[in-house]
PyMOL Python script that loads the backbone (N, CA, C, O; Angstrom):
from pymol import cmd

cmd.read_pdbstr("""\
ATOM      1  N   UNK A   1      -7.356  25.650   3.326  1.00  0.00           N
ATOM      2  CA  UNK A   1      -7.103  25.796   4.735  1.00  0.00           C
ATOM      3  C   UNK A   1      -7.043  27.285   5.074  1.00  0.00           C
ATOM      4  O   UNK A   1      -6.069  28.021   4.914  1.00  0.00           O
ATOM      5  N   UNK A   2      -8.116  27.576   5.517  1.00  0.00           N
ATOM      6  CA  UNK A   2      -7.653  29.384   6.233  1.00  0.00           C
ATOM      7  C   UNK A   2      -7.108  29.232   7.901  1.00  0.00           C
ATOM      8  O   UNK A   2      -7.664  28.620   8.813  1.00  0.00           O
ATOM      9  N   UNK A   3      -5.814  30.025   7.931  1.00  0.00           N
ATOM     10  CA  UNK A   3      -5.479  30.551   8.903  1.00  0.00           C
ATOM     11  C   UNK A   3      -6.046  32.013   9.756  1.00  0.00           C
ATOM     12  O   UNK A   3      -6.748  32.973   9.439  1.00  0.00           O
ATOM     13  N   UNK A   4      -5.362  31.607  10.918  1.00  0.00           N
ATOM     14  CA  UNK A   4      -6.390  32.775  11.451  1.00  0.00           C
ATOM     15  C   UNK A   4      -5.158  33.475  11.924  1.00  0.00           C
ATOM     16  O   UNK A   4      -4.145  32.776  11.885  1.00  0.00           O
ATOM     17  N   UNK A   5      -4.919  35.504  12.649  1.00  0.00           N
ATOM     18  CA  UNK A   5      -4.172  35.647  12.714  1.00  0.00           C
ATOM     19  C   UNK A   5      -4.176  35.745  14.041  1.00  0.00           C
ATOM     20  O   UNK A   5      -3.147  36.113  14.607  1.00  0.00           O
ATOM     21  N   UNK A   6      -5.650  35.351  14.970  1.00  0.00           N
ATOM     22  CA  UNK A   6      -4.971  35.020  16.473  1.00  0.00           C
ATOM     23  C   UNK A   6      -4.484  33.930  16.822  1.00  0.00           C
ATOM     24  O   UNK A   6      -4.618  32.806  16.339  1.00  0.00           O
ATOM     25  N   UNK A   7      -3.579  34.506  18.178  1.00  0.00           N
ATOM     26  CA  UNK A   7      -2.882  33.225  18.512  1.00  0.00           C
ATOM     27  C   UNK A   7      -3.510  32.056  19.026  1.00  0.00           C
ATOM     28  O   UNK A   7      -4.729  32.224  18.996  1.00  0.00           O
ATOM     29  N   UNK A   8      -3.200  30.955  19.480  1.00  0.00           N
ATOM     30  CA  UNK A   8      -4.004  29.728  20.124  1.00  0.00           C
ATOM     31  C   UNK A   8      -4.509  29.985  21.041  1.00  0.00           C
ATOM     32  O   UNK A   8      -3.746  30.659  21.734  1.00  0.00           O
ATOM     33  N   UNK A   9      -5.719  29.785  21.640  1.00  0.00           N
ATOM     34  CA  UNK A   9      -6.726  29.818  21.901  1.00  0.00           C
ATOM     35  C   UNK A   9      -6.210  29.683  24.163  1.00  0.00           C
ATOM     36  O   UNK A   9      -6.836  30.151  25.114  1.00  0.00           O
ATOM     37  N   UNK A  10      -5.153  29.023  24.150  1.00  0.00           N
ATOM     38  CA  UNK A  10      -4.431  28.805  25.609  1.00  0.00           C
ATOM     39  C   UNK A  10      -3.385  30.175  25.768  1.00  0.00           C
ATOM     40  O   UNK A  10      -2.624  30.418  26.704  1.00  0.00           O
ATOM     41  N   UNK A  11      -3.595  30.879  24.670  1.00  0.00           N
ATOM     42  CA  UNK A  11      -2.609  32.440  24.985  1.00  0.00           C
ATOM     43  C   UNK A  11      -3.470  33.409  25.653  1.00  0.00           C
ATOM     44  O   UNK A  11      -2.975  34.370  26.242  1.00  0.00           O
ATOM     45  N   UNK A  12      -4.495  33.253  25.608  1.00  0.00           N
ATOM     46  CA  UNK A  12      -5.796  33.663  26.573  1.00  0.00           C
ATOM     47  C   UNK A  12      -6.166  33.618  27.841  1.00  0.00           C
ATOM     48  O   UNK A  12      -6.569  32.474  28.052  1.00  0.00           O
ATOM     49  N   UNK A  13      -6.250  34.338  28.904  1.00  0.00           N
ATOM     50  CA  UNK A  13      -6.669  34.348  29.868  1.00  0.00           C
ATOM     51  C   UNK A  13      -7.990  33.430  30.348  1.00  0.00           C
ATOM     52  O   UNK A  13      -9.089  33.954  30.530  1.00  0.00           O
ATOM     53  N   UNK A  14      -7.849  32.604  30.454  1.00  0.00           N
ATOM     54  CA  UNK A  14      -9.241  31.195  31.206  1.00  0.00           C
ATOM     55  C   UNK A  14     -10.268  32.330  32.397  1.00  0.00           C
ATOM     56  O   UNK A  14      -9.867  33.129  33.243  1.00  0.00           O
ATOM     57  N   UNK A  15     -11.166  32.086  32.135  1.00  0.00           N
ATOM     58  CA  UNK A  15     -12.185  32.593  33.558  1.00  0.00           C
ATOM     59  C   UNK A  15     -11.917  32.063  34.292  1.00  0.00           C
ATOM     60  O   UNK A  15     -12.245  32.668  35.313  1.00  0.00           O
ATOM     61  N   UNK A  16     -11.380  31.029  34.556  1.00  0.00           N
ATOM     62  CA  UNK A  16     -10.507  29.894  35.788  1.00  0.00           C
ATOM     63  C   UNK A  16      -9.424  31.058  36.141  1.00  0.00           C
ATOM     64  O   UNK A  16      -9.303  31.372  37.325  1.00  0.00           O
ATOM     65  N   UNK A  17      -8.636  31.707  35.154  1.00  0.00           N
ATOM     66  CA  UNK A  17      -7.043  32.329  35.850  1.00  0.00           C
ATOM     67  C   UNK A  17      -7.764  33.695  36.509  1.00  0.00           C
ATOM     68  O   UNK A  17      -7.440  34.510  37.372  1.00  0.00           O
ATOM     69  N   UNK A  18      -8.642  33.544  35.841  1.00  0.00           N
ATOM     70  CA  UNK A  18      -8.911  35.146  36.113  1.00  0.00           C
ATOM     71  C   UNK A  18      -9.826  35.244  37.938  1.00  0.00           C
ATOM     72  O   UNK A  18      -9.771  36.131  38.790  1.00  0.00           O
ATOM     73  N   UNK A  19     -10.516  34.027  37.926  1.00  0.00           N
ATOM     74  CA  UNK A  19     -11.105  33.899  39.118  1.00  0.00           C
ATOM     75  C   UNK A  19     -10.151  33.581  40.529  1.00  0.00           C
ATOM     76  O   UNK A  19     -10.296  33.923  41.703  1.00  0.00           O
ATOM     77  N   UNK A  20      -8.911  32.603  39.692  1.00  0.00           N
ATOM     78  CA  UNK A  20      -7.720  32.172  40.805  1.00  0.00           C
ATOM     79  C   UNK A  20      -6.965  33.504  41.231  1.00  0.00           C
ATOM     80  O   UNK A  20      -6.576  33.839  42.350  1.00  0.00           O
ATOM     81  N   UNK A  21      -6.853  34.301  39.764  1.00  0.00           N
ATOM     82  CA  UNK A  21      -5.566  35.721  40.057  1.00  0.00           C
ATOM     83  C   UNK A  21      -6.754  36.622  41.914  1.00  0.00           C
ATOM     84  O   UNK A  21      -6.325  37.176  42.926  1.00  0.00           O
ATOM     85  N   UNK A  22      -8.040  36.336  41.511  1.00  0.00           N
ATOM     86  CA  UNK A  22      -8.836  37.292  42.440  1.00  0.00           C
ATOM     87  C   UNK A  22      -8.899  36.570  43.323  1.00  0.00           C
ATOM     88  O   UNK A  22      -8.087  36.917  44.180  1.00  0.00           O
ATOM     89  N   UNK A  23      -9.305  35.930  43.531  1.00  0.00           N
ATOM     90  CA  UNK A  23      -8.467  34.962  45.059  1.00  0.00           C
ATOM     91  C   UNK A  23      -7.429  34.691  45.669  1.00  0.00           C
ATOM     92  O   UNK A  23      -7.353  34.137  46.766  1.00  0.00           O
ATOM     93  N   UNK A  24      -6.649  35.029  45.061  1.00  0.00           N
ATOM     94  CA  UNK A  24      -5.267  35.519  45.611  1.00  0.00           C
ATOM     95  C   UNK A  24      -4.996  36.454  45.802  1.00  0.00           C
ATOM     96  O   UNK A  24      -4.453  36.592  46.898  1.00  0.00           O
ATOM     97  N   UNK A  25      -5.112  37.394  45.170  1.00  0.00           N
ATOM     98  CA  UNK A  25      -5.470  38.694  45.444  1.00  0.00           C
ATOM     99  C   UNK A  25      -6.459  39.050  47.093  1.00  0.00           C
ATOM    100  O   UNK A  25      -6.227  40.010  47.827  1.00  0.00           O
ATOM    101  N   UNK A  26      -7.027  38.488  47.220  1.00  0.00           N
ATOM    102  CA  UNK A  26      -8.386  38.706  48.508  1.00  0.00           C
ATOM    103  C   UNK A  26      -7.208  38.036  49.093  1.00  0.00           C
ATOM    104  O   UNK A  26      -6.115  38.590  48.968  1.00  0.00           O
ATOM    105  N   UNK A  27      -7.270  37.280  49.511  1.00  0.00           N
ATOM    106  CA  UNK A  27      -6.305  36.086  50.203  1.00  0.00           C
ATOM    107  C   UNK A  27      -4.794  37.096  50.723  1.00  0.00           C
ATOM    108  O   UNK A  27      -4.463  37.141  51.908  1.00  0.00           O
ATOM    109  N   UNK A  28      -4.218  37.647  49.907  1.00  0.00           N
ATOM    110  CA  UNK A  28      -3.609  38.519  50.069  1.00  0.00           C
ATOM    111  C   UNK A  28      -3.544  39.758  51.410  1.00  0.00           C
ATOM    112  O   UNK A  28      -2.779  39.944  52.356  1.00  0.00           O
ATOM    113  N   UNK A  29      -4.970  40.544  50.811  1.00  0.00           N
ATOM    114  CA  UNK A  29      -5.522  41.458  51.601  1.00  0.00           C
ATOM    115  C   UNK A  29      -6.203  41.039  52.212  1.00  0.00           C
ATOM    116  O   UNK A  29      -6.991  41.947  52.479  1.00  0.00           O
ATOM    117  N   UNK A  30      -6.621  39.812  52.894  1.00  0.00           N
ATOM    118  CA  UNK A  30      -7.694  39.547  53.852  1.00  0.00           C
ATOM    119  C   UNK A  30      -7.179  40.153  54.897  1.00  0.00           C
ATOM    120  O   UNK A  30      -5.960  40.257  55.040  1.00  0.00           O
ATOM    121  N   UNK A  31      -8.263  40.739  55.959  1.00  0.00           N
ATOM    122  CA  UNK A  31      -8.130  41.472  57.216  1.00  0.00           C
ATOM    123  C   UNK A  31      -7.737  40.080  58.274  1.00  0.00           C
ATOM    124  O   UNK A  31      -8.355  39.018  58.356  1.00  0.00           O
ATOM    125  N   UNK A  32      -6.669  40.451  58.919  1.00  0.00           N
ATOM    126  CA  UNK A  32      -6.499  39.500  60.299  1.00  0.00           C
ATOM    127  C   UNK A  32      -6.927  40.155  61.647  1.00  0.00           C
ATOM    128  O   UNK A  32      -6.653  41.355  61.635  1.00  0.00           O
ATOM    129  N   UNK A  33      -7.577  39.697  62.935  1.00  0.00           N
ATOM    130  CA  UNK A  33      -7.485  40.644  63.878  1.00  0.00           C
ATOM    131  C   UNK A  33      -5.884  39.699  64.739  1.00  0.00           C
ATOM    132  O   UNK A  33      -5.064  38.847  64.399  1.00  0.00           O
ATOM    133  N   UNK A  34      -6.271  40.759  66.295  1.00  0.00           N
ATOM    134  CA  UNK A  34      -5.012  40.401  67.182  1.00  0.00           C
ATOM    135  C   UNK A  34      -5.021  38.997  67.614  1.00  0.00           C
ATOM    136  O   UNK A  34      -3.929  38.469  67.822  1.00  0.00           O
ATOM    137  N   UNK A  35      -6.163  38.274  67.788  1.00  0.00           N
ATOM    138  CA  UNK A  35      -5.948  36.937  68.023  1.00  0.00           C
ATOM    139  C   UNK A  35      -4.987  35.885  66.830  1.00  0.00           C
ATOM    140  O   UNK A  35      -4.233  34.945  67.086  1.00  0.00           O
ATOM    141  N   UNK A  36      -5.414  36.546  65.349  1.00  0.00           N
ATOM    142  CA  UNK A  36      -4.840  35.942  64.628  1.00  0.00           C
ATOM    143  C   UNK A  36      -3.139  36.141  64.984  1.00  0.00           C
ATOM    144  O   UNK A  36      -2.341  35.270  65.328  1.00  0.00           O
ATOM    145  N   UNK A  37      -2.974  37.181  64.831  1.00  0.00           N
ATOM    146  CA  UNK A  37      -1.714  37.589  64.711  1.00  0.00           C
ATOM    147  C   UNK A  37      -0.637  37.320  65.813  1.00  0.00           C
ATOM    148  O   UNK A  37       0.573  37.444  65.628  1.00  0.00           O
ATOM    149  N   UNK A  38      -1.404  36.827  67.317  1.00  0.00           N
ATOM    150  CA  UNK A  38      -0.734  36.661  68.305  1.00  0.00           C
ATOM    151  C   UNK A  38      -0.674  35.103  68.536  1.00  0.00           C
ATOM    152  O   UNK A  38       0.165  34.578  69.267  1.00  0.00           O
ATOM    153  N   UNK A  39      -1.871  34.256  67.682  1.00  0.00           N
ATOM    154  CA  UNK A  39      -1.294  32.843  67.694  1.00  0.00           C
ATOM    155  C   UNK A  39      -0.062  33.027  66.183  1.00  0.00           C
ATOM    156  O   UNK A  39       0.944  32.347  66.384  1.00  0.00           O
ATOM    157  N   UNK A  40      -0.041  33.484  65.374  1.00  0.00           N
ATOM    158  CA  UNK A  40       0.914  33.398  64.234  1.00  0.00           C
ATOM    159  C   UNK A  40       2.526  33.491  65.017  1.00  0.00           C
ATOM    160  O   UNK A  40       3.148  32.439  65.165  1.00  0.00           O
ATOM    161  N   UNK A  41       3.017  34.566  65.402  1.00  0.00           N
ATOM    162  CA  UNK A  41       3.688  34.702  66.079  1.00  0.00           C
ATOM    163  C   UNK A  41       3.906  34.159  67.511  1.00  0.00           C
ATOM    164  O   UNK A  41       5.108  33.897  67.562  1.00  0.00           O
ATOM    165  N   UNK A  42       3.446  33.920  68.467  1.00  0.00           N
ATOM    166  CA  UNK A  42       3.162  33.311  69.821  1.00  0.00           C
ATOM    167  C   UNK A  42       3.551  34.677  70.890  1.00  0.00           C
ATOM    168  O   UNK A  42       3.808  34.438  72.070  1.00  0.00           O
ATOM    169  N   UNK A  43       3.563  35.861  70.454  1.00  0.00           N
ATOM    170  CA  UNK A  43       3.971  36.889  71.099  1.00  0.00           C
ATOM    171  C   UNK A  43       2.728  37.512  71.776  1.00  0.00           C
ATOM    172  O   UNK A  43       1.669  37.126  71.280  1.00  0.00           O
ATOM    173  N   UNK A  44       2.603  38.514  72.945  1.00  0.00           N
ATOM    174  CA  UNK A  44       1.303  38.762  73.210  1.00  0.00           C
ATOM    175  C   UNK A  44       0.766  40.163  72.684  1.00  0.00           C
ATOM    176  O   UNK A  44       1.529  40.975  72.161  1.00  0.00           O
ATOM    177  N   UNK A  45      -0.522  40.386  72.844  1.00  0.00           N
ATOM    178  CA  UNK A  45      -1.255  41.421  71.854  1.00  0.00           C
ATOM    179  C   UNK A  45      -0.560  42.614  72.528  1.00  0.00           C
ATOM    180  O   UNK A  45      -0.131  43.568  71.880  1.00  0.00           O
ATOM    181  N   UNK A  46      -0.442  42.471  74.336  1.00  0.00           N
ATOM    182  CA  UNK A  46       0.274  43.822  75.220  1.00  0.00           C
ATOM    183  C   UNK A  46       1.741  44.407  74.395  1.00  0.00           C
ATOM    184  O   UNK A  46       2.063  45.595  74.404  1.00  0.00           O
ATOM    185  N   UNK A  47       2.599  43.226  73.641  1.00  0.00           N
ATOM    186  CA  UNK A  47       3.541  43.214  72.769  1.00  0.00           C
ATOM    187  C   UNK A  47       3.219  43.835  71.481  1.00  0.00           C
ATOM    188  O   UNK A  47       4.231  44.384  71.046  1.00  0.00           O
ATOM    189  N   UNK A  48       2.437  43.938  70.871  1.00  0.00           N
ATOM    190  CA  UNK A  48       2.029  44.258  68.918  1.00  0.00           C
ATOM    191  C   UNK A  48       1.873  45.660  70.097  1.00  0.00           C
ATOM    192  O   UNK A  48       2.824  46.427  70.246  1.00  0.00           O
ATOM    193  N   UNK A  49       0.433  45.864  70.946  1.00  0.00           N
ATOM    194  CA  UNK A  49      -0.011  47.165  70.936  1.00  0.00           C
ATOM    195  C   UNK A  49       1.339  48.314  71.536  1.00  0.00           C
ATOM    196  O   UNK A  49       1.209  49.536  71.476  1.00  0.00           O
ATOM    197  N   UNK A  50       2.295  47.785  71.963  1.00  0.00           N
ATOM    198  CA  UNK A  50       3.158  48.376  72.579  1.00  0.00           C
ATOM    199  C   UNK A  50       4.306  49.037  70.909  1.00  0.00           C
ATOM    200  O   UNK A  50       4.852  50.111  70.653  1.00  0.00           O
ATOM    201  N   UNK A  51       4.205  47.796  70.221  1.00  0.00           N
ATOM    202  CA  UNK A  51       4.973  48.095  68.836  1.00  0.00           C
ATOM    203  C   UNK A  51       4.034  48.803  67.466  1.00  0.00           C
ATOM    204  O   UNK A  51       4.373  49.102  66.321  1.00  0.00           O
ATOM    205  N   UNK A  52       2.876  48.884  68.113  1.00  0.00           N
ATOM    206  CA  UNK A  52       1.762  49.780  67.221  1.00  0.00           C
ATOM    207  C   UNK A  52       2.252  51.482  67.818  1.00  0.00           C
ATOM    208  O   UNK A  52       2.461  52.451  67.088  1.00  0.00           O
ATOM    209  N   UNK A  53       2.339  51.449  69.266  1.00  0.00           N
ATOM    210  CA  UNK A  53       2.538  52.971  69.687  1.00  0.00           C
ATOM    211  C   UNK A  53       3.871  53.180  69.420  1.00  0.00           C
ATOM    212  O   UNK A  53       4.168  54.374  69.388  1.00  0.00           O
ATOM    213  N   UNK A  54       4.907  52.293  69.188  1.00  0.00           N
ATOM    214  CA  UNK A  54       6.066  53.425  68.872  1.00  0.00           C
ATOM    215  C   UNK A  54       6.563  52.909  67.264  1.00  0.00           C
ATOM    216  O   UNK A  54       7.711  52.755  66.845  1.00  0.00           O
ATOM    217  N   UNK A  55       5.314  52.721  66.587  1.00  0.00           N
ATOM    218  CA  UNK A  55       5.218  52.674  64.797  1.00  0.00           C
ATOM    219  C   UNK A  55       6.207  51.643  64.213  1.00  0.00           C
ATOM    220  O   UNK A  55       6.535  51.726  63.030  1.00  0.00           O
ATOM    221  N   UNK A  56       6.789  50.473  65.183  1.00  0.00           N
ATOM    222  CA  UNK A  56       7.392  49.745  64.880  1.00  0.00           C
ATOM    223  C   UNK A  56       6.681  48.431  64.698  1.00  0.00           C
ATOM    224  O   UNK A  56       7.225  47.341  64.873  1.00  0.00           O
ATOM    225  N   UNK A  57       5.039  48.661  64.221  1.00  0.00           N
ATOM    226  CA  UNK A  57       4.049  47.867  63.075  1.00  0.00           C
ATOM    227  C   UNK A  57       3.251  48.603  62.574  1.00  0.00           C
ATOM    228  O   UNK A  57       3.326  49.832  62.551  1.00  0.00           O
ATOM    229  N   UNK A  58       2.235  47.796  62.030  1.00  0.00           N
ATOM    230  CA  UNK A  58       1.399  48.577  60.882  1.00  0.00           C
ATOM    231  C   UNK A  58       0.335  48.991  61.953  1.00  0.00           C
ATOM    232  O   UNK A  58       0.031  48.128  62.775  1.00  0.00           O
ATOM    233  N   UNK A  59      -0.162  50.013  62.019  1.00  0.00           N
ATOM    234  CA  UNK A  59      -1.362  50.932  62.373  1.00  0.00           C
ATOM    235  C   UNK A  59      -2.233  49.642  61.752  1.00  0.00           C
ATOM    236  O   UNK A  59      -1.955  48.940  60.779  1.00  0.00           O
ATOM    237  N   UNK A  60      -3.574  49.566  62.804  1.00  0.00           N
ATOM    238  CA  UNK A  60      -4.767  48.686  62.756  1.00  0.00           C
ATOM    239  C   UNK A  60      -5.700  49.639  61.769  1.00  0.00           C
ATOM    240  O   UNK A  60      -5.715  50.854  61.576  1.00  0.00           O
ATOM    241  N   UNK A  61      -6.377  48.672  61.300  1.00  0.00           N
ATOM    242  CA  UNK A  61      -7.516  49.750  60.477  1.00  0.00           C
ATOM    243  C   UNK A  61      -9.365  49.141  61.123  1.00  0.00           C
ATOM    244  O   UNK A  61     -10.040  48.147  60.855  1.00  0.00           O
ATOM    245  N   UNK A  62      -9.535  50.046  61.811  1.00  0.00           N
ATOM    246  CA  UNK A  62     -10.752  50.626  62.464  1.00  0.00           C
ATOM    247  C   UNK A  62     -11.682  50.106  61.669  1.00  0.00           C
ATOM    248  O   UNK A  62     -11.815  50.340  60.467  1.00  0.00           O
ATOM    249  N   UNK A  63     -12.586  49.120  62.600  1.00  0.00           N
ATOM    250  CA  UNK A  63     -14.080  48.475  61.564  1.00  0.00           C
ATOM    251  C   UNK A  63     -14.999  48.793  62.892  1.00  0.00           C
ATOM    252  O   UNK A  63     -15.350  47.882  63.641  1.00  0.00           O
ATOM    253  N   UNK A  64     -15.313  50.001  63.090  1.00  0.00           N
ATOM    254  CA  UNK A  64     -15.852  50.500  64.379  1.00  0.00           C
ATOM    255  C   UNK A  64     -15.249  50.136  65.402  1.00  0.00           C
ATOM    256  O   UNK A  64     -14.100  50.535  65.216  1.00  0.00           O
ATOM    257  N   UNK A  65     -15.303  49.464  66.692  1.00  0.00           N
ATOM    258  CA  UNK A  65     -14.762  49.193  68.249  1.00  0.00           C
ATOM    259  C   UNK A  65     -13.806  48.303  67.322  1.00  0.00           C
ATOM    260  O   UNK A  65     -13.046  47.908  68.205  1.00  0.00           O
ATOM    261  N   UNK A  66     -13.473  47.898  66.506  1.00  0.00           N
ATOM    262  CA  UNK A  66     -13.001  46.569  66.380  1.00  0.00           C
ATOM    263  C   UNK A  66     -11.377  46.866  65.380  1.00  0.00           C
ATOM    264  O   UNK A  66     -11.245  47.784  64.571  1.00  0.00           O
ATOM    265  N   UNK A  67     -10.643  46.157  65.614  1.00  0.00           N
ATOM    266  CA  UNK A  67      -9.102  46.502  64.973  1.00  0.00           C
ATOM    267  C   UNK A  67      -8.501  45.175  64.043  1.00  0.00           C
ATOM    268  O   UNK A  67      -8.250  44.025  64.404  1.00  0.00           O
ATOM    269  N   UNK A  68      -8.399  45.727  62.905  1.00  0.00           N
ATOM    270  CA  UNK A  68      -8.091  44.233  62.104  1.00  0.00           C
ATOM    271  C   UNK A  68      -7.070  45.261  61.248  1.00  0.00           C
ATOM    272  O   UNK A  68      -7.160  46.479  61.094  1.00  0.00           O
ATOM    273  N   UNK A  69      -5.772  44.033  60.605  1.00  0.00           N
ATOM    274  CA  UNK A  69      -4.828  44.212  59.901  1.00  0.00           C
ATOM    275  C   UNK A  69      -4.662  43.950  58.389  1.00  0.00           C
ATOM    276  O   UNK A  69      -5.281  42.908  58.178  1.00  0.00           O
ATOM    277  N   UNK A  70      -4.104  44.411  57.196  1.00  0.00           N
ATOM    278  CA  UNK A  70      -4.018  43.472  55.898  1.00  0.00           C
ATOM    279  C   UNK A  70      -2.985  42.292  56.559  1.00  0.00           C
ATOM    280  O   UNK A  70      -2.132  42.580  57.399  1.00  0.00           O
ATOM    281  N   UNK A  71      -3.228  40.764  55.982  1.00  0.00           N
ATOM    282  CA  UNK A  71      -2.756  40.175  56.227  1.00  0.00           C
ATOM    283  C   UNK A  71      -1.356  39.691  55.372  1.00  0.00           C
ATOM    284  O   UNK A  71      -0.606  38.721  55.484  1.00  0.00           O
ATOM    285  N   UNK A  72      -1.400  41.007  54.357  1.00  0.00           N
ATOM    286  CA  UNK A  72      -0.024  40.492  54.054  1.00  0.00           C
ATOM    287  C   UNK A  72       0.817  42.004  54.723  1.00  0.00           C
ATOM    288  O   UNK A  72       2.009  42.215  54.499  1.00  0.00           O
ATOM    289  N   UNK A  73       0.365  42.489  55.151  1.00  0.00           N
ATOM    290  CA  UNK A  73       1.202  43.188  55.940  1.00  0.00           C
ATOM    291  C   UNK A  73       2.032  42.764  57.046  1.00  0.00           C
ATOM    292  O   UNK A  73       3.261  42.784  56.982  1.00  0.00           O
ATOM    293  N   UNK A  74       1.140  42.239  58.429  1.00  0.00           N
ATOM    294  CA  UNK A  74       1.688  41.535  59.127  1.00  0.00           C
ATOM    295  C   UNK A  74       2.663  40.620  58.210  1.00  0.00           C
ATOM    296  O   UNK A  74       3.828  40.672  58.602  1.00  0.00           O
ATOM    297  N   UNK A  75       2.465  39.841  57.142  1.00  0.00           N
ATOM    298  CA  UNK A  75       3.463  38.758  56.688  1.00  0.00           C
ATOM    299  C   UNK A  75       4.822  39.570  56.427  1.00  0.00           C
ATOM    300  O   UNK A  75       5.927  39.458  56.958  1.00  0.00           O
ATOM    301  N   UNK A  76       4.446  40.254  55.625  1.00  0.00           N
ATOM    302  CA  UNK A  76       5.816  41.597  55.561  1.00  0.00           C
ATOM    303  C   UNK A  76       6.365  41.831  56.845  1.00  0.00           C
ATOM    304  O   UNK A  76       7.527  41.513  57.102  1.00  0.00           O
ATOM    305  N   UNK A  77       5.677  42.320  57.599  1.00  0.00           N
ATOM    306  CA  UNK A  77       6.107  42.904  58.917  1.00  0.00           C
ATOM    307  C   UNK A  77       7.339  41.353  59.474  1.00  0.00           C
ATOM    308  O   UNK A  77       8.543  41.553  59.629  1.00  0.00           O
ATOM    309  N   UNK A  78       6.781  40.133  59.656  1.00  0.00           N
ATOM    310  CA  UNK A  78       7.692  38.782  60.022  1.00  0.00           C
ATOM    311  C   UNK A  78       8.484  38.844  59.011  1.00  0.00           C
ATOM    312  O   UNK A  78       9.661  39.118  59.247  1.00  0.00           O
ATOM    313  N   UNK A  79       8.089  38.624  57.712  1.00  0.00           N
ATOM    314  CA  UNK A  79       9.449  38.838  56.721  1.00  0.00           C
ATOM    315  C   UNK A  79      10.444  39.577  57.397  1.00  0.00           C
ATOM    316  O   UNK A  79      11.395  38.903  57.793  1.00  0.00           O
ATOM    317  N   UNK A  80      10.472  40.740  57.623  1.00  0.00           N
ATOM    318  CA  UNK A  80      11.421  41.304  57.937  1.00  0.00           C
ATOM    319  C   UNK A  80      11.978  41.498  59.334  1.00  0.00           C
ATOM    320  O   UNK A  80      13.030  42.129  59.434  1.00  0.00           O
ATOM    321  N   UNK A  81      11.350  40.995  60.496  1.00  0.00           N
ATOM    322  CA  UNK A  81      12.126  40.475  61.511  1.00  0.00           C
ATOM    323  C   UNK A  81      12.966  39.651  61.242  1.00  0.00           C
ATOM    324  O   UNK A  81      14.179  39.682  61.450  1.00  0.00           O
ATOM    325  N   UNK A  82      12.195  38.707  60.658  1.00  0.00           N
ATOM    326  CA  UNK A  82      13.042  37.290  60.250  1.00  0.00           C
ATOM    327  C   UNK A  82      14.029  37.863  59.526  1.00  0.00           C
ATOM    328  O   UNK A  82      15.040  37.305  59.951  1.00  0.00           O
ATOM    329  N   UNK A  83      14.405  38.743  58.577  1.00  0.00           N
ATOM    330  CA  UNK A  83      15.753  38.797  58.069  1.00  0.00           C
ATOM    331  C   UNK A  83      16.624  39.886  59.038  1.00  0.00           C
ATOM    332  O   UNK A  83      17.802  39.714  59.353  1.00  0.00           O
ATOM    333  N   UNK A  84      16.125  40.578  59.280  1.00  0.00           N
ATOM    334  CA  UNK A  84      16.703  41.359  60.565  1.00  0.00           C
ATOM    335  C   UNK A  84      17.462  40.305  61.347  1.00  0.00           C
ATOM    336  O   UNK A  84      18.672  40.514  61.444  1.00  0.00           O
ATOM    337  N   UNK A  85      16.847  38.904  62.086  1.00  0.00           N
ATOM    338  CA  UNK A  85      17.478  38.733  62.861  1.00  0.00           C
ATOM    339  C   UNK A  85      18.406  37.936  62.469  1.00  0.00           C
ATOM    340  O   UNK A  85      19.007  37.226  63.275  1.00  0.00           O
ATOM    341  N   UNK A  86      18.703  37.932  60.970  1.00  0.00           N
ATOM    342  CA  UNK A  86      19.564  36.714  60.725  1.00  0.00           C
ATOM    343  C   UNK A  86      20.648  37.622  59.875  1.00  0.00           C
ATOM    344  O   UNK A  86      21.396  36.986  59.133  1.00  0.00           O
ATOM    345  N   UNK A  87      20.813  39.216  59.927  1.00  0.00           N
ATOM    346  CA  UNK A  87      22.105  40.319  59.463  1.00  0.00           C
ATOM    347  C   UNK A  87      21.473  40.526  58.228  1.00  0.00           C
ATOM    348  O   UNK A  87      22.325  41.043  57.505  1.00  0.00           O
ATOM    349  N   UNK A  88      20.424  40.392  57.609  1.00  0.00           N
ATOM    350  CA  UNK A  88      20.369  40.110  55.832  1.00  0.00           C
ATOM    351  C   UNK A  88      19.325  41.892  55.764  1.00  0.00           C
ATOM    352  O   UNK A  88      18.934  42.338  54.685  1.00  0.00           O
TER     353      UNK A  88
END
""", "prot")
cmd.dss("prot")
cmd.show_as("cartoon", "prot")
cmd.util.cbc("prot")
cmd.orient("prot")
């Protein structure tokens, strides 16, 4: 019987984990624009752009005329209203 001295063969990273870790990853950073972000919240865009000028959100990132967000930013950004408004 020869042993081998790597480990089992499931201590390995699958092209499956490795394809799921990068999709989550994207999924992560996917760009949202203001429509997204103003049905997420139900607040209006005159509201974000008013909290974009006094830096109390994330600065838009410029895809020519057009303004889109990371979407786990905005999620951060509600994270932390949401604990704001509850003392935490």
């Amino acid at each position: 019987m020869v042993t081998s001295n790597q480990p089992p063969a499931q201590d390995y990273p699958t092209l499956e984990d490795s394809i799921m870790t990068k999709n989550i990853s994207l999924l992560d950073n996917q760009l949202v624009d203001m429509r997204f972000i103003t049905k997420l919240t139900g607040l209006t865009d005159k509201w974000f752009y008013k909290l974009i000028k006094d830096e109390l959100f994330p600065k838009p990132i410029k895809l020519g005329r057009s303004s889109r967000w990371k979407k786990s930013e905005v999620e951060l950004w509600l994270q932390q209203r949401i604990a704001d408004s509850r003392g935490h």
